[in-house]
DOVOFI-108365 format. One record per residue (C-alpha): residue number from 1; residue in three letters; y, x, z. Coordinates in Angstrom, 1 decimal. Layout:
BEGIN
+-----+-----+--------+--------+--------+
:   k :   r :  north :   east :     up :
+-----+-----+--------+--------+--------+
: NUM : ALA :      Y :      X :      Z :
...
+-----+-----+--------+--------+--------+
END
This chain:
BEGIN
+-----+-----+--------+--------+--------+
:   k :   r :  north :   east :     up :
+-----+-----+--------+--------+--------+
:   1 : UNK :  -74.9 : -135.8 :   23.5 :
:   2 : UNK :  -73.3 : -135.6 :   20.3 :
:   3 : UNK :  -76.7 : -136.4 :   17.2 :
:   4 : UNK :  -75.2 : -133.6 :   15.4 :
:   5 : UNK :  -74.2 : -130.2 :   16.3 :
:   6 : UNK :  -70.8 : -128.9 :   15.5 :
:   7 : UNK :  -72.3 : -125.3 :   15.1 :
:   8 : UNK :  -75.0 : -124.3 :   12.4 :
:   9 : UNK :  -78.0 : -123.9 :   13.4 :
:  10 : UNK :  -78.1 : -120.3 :   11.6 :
:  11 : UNK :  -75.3 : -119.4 :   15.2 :
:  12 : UNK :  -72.4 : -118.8 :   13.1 :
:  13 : UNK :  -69.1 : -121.5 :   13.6 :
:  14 : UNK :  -67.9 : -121.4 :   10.0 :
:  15 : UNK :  -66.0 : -124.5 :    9.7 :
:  16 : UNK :  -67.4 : -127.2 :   11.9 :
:  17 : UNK :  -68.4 : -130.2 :   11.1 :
:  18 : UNK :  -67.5 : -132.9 :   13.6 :
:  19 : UNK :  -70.2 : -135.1 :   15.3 :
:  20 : UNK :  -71.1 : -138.6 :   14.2 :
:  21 : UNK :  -72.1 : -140.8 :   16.7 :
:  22 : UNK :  -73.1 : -139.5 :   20.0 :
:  23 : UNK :  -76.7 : -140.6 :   21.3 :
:  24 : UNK :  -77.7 : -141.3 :   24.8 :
:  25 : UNK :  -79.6 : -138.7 :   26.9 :
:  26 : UNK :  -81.1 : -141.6 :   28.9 :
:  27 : UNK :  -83.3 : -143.5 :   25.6 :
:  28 : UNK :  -82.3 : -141.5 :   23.4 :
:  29 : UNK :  -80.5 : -144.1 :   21.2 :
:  30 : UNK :  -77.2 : -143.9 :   19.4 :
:  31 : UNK :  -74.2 : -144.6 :   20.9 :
:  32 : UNK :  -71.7 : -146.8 :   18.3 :
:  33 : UNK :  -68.7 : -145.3 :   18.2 :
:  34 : UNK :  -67.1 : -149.0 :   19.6 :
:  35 : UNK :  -69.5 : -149.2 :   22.5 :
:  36 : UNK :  -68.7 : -147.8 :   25.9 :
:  37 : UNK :  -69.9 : -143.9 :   27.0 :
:  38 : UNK :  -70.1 : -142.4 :   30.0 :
:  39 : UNK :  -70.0 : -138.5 :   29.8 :
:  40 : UNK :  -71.4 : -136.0 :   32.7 :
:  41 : UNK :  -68.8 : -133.3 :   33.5 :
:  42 : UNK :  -71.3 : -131.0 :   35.2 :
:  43 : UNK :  -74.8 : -131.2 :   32.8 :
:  44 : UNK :  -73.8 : -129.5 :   29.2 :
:  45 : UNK :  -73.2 : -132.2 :   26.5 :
:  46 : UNK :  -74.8 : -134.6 :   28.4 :
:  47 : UNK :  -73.7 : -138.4 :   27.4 :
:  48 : UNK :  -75.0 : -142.0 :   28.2 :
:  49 : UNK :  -74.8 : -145.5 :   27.3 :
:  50 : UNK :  -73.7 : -148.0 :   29.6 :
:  51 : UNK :  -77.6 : -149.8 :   30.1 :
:  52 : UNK :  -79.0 : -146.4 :   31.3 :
:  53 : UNK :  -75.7 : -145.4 :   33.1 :
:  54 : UNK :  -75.6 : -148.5 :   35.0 :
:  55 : UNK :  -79.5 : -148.5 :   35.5 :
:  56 : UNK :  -79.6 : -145.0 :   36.8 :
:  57 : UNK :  -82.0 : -144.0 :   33.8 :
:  58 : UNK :  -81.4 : -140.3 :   34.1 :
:  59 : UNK :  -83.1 : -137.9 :   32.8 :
:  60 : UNK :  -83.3 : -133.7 :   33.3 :
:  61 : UNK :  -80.7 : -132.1 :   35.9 :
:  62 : UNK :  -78.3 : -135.1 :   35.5 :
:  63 : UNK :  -78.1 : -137.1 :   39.0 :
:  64 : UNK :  -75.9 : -139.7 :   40.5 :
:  65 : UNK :  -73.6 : -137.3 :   41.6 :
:  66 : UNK :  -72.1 : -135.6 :   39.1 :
:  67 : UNK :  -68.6 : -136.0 :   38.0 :
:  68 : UNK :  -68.4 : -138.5 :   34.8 :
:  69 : UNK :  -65.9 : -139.7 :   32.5 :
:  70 : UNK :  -66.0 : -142.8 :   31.3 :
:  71 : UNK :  -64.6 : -144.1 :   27.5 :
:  72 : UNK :  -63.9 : -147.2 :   26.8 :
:  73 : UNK :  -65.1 : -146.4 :   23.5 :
:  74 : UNK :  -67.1 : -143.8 :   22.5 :
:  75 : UNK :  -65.8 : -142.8 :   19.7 :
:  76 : UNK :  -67.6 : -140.8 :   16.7 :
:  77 : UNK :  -66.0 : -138.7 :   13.3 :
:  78 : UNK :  -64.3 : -142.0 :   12.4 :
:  79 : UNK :  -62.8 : -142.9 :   15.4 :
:  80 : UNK :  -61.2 : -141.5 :   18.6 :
:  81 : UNK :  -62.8 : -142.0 :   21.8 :
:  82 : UNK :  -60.6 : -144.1 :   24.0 :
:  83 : UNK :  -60.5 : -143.5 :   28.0 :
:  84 : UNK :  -61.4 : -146.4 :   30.2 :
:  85 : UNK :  -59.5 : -147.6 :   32.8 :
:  86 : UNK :  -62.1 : -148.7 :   35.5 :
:  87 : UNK :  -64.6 : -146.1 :   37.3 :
:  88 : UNK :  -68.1 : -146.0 :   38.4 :
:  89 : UNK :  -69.5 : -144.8 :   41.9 :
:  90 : UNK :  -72.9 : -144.6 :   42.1 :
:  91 : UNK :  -73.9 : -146.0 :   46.3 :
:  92 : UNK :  -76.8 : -146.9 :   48.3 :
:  93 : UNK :  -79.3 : -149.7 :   47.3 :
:  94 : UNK :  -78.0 : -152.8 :   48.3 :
:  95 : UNK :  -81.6 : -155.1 :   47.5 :
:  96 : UNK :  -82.4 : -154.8 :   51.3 :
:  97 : UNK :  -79.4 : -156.4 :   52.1 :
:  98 : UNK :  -77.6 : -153.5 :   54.6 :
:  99 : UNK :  -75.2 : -150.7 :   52.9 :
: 100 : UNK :  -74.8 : -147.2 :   54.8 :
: 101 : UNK :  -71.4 : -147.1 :   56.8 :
: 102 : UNK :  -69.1 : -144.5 :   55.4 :
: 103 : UNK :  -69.3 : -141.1 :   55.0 :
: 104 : UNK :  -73.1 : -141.2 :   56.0 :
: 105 : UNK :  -76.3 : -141.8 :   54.4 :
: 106 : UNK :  -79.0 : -144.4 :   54.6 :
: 107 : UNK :  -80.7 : -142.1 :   57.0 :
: 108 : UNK :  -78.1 : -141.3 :   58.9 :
: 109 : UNK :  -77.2 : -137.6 :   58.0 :
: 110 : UNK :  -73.0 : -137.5 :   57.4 :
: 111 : UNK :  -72.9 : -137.3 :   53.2 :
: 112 : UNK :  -68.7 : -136.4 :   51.5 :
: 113 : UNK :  -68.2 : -139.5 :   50.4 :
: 114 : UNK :  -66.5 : -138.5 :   46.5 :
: 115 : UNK :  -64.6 : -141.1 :   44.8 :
: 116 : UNK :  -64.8 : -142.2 :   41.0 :
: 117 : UNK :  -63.0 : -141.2 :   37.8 :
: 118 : UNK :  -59.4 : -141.8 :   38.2 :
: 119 : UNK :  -57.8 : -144.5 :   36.4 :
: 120 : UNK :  -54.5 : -145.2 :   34.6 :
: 121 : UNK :  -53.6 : -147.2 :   38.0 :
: 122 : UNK :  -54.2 : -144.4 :   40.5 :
: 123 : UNK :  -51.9 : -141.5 :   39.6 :
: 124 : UNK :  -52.2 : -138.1 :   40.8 :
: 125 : UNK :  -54.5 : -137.6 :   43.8 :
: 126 : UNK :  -56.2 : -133.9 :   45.3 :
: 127 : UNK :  -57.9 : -131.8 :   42.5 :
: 128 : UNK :  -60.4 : -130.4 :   45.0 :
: 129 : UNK :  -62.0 : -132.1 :   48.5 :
: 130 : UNK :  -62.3 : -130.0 :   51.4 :
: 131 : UNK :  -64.5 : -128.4 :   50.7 :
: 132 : UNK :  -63.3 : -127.4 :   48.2 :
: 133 : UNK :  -65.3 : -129.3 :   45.1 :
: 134 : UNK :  -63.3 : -130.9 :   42.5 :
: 135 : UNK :  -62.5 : -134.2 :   42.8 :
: 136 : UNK :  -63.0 : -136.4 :   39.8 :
: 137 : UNK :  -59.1 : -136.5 :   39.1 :
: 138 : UNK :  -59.5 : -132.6 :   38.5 :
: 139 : UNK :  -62.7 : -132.9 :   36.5 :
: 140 : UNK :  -61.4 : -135.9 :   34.2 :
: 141 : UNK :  -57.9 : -134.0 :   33.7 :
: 142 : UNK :  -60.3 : -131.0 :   32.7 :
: 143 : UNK :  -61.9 : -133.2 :   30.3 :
: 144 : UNK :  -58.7 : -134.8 :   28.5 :
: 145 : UNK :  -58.0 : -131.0 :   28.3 :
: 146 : UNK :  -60.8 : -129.9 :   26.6 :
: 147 : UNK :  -61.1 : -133.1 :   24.4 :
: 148 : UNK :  -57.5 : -132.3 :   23.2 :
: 149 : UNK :  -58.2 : -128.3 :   22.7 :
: 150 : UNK :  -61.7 : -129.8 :   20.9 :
: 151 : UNK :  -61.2 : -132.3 :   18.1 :
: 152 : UNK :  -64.1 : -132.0 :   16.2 :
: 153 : UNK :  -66.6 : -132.4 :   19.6 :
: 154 : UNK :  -68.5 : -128.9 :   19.5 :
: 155 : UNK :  -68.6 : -128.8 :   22.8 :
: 156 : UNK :  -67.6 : -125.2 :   23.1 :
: 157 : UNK :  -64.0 : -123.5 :   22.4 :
: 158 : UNK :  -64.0 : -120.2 :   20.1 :
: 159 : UNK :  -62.0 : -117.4 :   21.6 :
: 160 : UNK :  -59.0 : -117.8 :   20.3 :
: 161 : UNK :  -58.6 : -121.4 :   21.2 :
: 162 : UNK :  -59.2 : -120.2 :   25.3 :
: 163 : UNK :  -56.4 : -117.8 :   24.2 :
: 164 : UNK :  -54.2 : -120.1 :   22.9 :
: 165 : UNK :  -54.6 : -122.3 :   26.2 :
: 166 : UNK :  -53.8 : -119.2 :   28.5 :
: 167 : UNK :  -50.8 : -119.0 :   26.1 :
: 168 : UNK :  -50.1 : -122.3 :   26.8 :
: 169 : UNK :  -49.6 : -122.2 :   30.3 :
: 170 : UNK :  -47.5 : -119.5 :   30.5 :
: 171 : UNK :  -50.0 : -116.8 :   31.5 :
: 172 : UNK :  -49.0 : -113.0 :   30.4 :
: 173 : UNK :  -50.8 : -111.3 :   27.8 :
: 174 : UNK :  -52.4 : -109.0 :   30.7 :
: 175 : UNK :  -53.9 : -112.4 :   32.6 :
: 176 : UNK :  -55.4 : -112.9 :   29.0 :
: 177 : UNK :  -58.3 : -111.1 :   28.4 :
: 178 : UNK :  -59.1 : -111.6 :   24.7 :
: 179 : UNK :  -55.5 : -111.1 :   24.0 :
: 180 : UNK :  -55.1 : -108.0 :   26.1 :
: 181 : UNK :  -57.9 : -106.3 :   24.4 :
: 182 : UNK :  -57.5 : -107.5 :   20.8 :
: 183 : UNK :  -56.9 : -103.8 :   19.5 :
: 184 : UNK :  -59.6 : -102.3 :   16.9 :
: 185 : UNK :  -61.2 :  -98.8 :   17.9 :
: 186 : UNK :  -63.1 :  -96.6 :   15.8 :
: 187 : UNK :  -66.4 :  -98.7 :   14.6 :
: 188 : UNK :  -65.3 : -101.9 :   16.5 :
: 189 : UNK :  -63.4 : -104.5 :   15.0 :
: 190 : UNK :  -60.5 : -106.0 :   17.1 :
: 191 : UNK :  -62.2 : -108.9 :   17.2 :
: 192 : UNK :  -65.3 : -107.7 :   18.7 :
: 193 : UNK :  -63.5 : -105.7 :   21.5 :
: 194 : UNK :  -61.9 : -109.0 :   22.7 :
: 195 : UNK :  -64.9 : -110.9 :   22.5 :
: 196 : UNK :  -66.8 : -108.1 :   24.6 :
: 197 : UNK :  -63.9 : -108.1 :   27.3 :
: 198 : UNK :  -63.9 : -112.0 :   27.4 :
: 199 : UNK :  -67.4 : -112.0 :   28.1 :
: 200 : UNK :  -67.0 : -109.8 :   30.8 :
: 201 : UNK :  -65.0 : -111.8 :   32.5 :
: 202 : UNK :  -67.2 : -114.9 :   32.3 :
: 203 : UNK :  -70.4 : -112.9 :   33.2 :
: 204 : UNK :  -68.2 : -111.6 :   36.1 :
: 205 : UNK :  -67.4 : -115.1 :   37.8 :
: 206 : UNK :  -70.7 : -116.9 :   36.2 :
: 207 : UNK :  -68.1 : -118.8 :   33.9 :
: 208 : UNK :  -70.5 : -121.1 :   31.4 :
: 209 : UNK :  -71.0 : -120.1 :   28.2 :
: 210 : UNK :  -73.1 : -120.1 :   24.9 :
: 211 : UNK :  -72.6 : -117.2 :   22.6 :
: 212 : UNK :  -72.8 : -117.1 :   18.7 :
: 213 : UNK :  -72.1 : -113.9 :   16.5 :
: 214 : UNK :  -68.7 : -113.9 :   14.8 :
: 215 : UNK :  -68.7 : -114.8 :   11.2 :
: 216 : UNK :  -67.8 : -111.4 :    9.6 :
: 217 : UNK :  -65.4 : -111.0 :    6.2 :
: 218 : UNK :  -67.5 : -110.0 :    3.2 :
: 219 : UNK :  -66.7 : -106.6 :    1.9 :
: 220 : UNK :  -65.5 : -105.1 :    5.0 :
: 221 : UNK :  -65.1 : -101.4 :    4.8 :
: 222 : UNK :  -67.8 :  -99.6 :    6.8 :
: 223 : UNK :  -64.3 :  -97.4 :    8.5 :
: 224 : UNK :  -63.2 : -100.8 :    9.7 :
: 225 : UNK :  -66.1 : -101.8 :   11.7 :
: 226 : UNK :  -69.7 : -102.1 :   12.4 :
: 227 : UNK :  -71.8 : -103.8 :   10.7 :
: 228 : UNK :  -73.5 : -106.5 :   12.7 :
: 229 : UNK :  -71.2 : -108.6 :   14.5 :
: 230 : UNK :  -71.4 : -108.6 :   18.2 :
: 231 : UNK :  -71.7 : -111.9 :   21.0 :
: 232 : UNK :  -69.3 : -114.2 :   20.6 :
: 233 : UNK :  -68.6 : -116.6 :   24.2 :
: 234 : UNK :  -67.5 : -120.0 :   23.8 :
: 235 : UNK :  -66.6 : -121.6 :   26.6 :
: 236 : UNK :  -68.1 : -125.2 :   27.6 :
: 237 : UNK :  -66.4 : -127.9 :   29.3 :
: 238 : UNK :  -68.0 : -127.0 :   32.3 :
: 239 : UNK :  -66.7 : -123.4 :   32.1 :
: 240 : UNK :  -63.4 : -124.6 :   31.8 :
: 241 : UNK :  -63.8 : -126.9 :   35.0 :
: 242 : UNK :  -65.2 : -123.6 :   36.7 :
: 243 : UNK :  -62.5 : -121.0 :   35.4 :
: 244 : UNK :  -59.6 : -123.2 :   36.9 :
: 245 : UNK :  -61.2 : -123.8 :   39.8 :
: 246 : UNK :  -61.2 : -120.2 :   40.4 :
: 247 : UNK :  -57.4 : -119.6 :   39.8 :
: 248 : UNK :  -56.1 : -122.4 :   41.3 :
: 249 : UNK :  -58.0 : -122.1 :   44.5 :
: 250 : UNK :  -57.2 : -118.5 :   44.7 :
: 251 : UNK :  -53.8 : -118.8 :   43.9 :
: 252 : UNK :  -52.3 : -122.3 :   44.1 :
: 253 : UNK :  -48.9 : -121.8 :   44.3 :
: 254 : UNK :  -48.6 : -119.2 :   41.3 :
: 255 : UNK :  -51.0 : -121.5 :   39.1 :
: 256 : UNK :  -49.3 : -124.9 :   39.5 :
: 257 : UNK :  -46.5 : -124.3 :   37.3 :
: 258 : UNK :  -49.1 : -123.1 :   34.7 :
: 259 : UNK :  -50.9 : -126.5 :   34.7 :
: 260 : UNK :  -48.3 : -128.6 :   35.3 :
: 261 : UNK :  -46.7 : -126.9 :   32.4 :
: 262 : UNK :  -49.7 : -127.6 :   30.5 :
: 263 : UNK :  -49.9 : -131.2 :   30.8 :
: 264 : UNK :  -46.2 : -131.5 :   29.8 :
: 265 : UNK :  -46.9 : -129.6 :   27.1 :
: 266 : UNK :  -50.5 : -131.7 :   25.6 :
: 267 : UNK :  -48.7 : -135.1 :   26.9 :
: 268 : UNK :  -52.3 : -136.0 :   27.4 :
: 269 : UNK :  -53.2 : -139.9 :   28.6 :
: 270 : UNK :  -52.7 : -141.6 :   31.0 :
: 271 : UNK :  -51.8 : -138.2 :   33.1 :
: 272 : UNK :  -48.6 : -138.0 :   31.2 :
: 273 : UNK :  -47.7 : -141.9 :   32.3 :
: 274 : UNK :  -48.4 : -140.8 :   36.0 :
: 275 : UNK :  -44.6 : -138.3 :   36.5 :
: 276 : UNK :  -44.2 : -135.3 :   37.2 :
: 277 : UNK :  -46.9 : -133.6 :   38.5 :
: 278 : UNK :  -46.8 : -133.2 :   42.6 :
: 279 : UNK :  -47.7 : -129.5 :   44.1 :
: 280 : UNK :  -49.6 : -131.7 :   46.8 :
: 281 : UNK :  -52.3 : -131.7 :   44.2 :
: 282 : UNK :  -53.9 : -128.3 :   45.0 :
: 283 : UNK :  -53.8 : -127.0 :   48.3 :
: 284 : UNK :  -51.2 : -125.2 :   50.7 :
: 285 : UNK :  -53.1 : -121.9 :   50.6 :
: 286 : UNK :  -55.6 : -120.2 :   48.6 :
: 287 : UNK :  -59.5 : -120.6 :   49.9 :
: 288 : UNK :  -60.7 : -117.9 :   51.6 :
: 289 : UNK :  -63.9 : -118.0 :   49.9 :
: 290 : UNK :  -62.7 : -118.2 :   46.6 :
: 291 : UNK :  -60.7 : -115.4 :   47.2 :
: 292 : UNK :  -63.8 : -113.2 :   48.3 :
: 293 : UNK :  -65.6 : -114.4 :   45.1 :
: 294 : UNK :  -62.7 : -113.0 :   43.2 :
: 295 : UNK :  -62.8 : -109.8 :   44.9 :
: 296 : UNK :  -66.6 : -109.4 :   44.5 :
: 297 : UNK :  -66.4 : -110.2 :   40.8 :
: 298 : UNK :  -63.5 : -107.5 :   40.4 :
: 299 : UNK :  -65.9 : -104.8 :   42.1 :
: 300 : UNK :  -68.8 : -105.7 :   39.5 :
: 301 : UNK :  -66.7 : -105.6 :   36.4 :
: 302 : UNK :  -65.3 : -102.9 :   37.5 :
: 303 : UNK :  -68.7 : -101.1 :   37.5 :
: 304 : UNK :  -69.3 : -102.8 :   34.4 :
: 305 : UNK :  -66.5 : -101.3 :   32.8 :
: 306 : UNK :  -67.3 :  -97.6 :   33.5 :
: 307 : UNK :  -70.6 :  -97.7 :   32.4 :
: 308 : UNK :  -70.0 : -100.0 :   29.5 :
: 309 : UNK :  -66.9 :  -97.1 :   28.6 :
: 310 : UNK :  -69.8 :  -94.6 :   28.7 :
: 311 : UNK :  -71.9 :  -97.0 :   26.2 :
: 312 : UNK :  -69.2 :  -96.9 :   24.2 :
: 313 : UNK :  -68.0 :  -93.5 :   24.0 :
: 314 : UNK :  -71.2 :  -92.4 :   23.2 :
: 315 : UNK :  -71.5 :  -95.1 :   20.5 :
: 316 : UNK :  -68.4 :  -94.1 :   18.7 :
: 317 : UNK :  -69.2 :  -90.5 :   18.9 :
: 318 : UNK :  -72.7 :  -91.6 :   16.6 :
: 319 : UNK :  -70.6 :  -93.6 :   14.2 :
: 320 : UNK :  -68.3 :  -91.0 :   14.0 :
: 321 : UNK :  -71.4 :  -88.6 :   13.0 :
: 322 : UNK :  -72.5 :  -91.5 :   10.6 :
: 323 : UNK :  -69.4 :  -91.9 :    9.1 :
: 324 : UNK :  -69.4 :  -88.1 :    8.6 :
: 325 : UNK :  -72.6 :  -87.8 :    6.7 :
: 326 : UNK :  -71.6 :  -90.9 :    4.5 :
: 327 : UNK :  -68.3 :  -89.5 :    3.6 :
: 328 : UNK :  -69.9 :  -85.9 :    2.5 :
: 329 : UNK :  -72.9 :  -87.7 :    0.5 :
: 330 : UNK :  -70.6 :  -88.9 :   -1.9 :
: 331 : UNK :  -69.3 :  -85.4 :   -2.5 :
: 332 : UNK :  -69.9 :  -82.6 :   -4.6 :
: 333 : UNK :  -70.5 :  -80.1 :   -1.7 :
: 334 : UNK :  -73.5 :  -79.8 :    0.4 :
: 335 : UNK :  -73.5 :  -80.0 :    3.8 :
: 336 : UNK :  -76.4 :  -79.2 :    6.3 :
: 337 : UNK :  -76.3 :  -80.8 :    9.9 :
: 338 : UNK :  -77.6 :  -79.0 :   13.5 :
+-----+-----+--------+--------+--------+
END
């Protein structure tokens, strides 16, 4: 994980400060920016050296199989991290002498069998087994994304970065839900009505997540806005693994374009040395039960909505009252209120 947080510890973003070195979750020892890294995709801004990662020294919820990318270097605030072109599969313990046969376990229950990162040499393969996890050429394409959208390593993207990518790909400002609600309303800032509808949506589908309060402009008018700055969700690089995995497996022939679009458009290595990409990536039709996860997460938001609509109409309607009283205080009349 990277020794120094890109966020303040007071939760506002400011301007971040890039990390230094990362250190390793497994001894808890830096990381020089020449020597190699090996970064979980699934446990949050968890990172290890190459002694622990080939010793199996985990520690907390990471195990052996979670998706990983591996860096040839790790990289730090000097220096970019470069992307390695070998992978590592973590398998059975060979010191007895006998290895499991494929595609079951050393006690004989049937295991998926995933493979390992993808390398420069493998070009595209499947985003997603059939079951429907992402392979590791979806996770580590995920990755390069996020890396790309994420210079400074904070490990989270503000809203308006997610924006940007839905921008990116294509997506119309209706499929973009900070976008679509960036409009200001009486005692909300525009800015605070797309972060609310943002956050929605990842609370709807369980999207990942940390939230800070928006740094708020000195001076601001008390008309223009309240006061205290609402949630603000950033996205991890585990959120962005799960949001595309939801729109591609529920509609993979309408959100190919978009990514293959976007990986034109970042030119992001060694994907953009691998052609065009195929549409045999992602499959024929869309999963059945992402599709009913969709579905159920539309019915909750749409609950949501109406009684967060009620929240706020009755909200305005007190700022409104407050805003009244302020505005005949500093007058020469007086006023009295029932």
């Amino acid at each position: 994980m990277p020794s120094i947080s890109s966020l303040p510890s007071g939760g506002t973003t400011g301007n971040p400060s890039p990390a230094t070195d990362y250190t390793c979750d497994g001894c808890a020892q830096p990381i020089p920016p020449t020597h190699p890294r090996l970064h979980c995709l699934i446990c949050a801004d968890h990172d290890l050296c190459a002694v622990c990662a080939l010793g199996c020294l985990f520690v907390g919820a990471h195990t052996a199989t979670h998706a990983i990318a591996v860096y040839r270097t790790s990289g730090g605030s000097m220096q970019g991290a470069v992307v390695s072109q070998i992978s590592i599969s973590y398998g059975a313990d060979i010191s007895s002498g006998t290895l499991p046969t494929s595609g079951s376990s050393p006690g004989g229950t049937a295991v998926p069998i995933h493979e390992g990162a993808p390398t420069a040499t493998d070009g595209w393969q499947r985003f997603f087994h059939q079951d429907m996890s992402p392979t590791p050429t979806f996770t580590g394409l995920m990755d390069a994304i996020f890396t790309y959208l994420d210079p400074s390593n904070t490990g989270c993207l503000m809203p308006e970065t997610f924006s940007r990518l839905l921008d990116d790909m294509g997506n119309p400002t209706h499929e973009n839900a900070w976008k679509a609600n960036l409009n200001a309303s009486f005692g909300r800032s525009k800015e605070d009505a797309a972060d609310a509808a943002l956050k929605s949506a990842f609370d709807a589908f369980s999207i990942d997540h940390v939230c800070h309060p928006r740094p708020r402009a000195s001076g601001r008018n008390f008309f223009g806005g309240s006061a205290a700055a609402g949630p603000m969700p950033l996205i991890t690089r585990r959120g962005l693994v799960d949001i595309t995995a939801v729109e591609l497996l529920s509609d993979p022939a309408g959100e190919f374009s978009k990514l293959a679009r976007l990986v034109g458009l970042y030119m992001l290595q060694p994907y953009s040395t691998w052609g065009a990409m195929p549409r045999g990536v992602l499959p024929p039709n869309p999963d059945p039960r992402m599709l009913a996860r969709v579905a159920a997460a539309q019915s909750s938001a749409q609950r949501n909505g109406q009684q967060a609509f009620a929240a706020a109409q009755m909200s305005a309607n007190i700022q409104a009252y407050a805003n009244q009283v302020a505005v005949h205080a500093v007058g020469t009349t007086e006023y009295v209120y029932r």
